[in-house]
Residue, then its C-alpha position, 0 to 999 in steps of 0.5 A: x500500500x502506497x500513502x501520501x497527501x494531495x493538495x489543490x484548489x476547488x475552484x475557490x477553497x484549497x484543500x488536501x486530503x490523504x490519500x492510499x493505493x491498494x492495487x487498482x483502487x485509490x481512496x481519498x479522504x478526509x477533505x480539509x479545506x479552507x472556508x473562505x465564502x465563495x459566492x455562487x459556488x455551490x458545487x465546491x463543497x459537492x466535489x469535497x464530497x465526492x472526492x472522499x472515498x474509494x475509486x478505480x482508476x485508469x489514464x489515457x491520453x493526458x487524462x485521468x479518470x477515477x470512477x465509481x458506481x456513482x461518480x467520476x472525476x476527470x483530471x486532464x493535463x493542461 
């Protein structure tokens, strides 16, 4: 098993969170975030949400795709 943080931004608030790889799976969480008011930004929180938890994974062609029954996150490079 693989452990580590990751950081970011939501779009508004940074964030980190801890992080563990067991095989094909990734699981995240909890999510810190900082609580800075963000006018018309009513889905940050929804993505702290969703991030927590375990995913499959795969990456294709500069994207990355984590995925559950339920959701998925699609980091692309810039």
């Amino acid at each position: 098993m693989k452990e580590g943080t990751i950081t970011g931004n939501g779009g508004c608030n940074g964030y980190n969170a801890t992080y563990s790889v067991t095989g094909d799976k990734v699981a995240f969480g909890p999510v810190m975030s900082t609580k800075m008011y963000c006018p018309a930004n009513n889905w940050e929180s929804a993505y702290f949400k969703v991030l927590e938890g375990e995913f499959s994974w795969r990456m294709e062609k500069g994207t990355l795709t984590f995925y559950r029954q339920n959701a998925s996150l699609v980091f692309m490079k810039p």
